[in-house]
N, C-alpha and C positions, 0 to 999 in steps of 0.2 A: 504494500500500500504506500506508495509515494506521493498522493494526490492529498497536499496541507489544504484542502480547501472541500473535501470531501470527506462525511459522515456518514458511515453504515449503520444501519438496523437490519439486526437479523432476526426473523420470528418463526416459533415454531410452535405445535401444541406439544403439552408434556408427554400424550401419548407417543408423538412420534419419535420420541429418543429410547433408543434401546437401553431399557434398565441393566442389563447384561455389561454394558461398555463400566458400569459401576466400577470396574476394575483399573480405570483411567485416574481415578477421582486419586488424592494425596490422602496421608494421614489427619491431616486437619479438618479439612473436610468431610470424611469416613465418621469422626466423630461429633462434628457439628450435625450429622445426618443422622446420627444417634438420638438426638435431645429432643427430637419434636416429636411429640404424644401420639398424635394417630399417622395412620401410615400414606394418609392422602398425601399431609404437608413434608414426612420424610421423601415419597416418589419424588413430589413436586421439587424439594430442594436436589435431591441426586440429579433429573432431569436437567434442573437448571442450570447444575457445575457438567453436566457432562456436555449439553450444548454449548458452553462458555469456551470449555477446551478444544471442542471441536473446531468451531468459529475462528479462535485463534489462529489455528494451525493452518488455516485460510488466508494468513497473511503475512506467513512466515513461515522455514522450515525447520519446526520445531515440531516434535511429533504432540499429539493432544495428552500425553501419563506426563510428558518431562514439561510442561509449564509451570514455574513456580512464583507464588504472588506471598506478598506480604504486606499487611497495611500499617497505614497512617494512624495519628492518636485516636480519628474519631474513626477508625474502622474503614475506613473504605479502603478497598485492597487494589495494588498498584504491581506489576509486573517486575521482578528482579533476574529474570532471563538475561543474563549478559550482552550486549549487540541491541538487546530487541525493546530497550524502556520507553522506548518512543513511542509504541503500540498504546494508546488509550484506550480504556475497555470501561463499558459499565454494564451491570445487568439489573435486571426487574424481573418476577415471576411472580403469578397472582395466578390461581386454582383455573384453567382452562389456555394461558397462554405463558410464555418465554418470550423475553425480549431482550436483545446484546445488541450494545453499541460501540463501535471500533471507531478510531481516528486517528491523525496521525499529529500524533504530540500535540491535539489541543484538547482542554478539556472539556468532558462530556458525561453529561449524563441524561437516565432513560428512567421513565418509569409506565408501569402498566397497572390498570385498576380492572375490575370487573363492576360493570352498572349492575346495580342493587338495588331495593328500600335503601330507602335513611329515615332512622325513625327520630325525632328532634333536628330538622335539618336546621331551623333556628339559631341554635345554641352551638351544634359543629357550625357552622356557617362565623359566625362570630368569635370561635376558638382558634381556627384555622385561618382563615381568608382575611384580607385586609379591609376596613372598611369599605372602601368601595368595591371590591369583586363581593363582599356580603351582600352590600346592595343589589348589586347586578341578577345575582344566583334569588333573591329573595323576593324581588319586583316582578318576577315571572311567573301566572296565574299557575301554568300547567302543570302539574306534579311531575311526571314523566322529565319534560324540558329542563324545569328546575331542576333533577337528579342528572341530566347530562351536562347541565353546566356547574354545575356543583363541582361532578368528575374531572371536566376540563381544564379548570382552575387549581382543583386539588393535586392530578397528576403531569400541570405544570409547577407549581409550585415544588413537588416532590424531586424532579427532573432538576431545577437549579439547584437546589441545596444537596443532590447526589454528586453533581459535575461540582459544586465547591465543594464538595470532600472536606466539610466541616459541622455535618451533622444539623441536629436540632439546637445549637447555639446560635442558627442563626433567627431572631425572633420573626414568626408568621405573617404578622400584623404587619410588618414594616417593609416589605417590598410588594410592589403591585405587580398582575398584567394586564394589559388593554388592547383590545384588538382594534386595529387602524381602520380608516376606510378600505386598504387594499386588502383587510382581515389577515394582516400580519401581526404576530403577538408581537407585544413593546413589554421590556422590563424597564421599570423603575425603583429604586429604592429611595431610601431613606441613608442619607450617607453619615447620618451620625450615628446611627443603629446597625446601619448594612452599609459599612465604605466599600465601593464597587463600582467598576465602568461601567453598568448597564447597557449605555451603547455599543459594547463590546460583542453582547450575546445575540443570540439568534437561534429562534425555537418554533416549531410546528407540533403541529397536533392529530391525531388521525383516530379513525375508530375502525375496528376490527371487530366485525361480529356485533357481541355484547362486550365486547373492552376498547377503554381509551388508553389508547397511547401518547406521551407527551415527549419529545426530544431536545434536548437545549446543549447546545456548544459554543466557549466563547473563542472567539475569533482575536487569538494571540500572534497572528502571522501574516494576513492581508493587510490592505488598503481601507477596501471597502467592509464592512460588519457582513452585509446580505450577500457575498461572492461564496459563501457556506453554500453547498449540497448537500440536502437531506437525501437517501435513497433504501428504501425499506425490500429490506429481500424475505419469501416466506419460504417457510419448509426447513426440514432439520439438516 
């Protein structure tokens, strides 16, 4: 992957990863895969690190058992393959889909929800969302519409704070997003709460099925912020 101005999404359903490849997965993860209670959300994490290494190995010749990651203070785990740190990667897996995002040394991140009830959408609306995307999500009569832009918003939001690799430190409340005339997301923050070039980043949104997908990467290498390529590839 040599193209600084191109982002991948790769998707797949969890059924389509052979649980078998399990034998790919490292020691850390073997045991992270231990922890979760029922065996949907253990599949679902196996699936997720086994499509993560596959993915990988799609942009380098590194086989998918020998990739090795390690993370940052807040957990987000970063590539320590010798040659190859330049590889951006982030993932998202939510009960019916997988979602990797690869770049090339700038930062990225993805996330994936499944639409659902919400039941007090009120009160999450106001915990999570900034004053004005609360409005947004809350001014619209339709129950259904109100729950896909609730998700919208939610797995944009989730999307930036995975690509800053700094957790839930950063507070909710304090960055926006707004979609333009040309219905391109716009980040804004709050630069005493969230200091951030906002005009840096650049983010789309897509639905798959019954899930939203959010993708956001900021543009540490061009000119222009929008010269970013989003490109979603499906299947495992």
């Amino acid at each position: 992957m040599d193209d600084t101005s191109a982002v991948h999404i790769h998707t797949a359903r969890p059924e389509q990863v052979d649980q078998a490849e399990k034998t790919l997965l490292d020691q850390v993860e073997l045991a992270r895969a231990t922890t979760f209670k029922f065996p949907k959300d253990r599949e679902l994490y196996v699936a997720a690190h086994i499509f993560l290494r596959q993915t990988l190995s799609q942009y380098a010749p590194v086989s998918p058992a020998d990739w090795q990651f390690d993370t940052n203070a807040y957990g987000k785990p970063f590539i320590i393959n010798s040659g190859y740190q330049w590889l951006q990667f982030n993932l998202s897996h939510t009960q019916g889909l997988i979602a990797c995002a690869v770049s090339h040394g700038l930062p990225v991140g993805v996330d994936v929800e499944r639409c659902k009830p919400l039941s007090d959408l009120d009160a999450l609306c106001r915990y999570t969302l900034s004053p004005l995307e609360a409005y947004d999500v809350l001014s619209i009569s339709n129950t259904e519409q109100r729950a896909r832009r609730f998700f919208t918003y939610w797995t944009l939001k989730e999307a930036y704070i995975k690509a800053r690799g700094i957790g839930l430190s950063l507070p909710l409340q304090q960055f926006t997003f707004v979609q333009d005339e040309n219905l391109t997301w716009q980040l804004y923050t709050d630069e005493t709460t969230v200091p951030d070039n906002s005009r840096s980043w650049q983010f789309d949104t897509e639905i798959i099925g019954q899930h939203y997908l959010s993708i956001g990467a900021q543009n540490t290498k061009l000119v222009n912020t929008h010269e970013l390529t989003f490109s979603i590839f499906t299947g495992s």
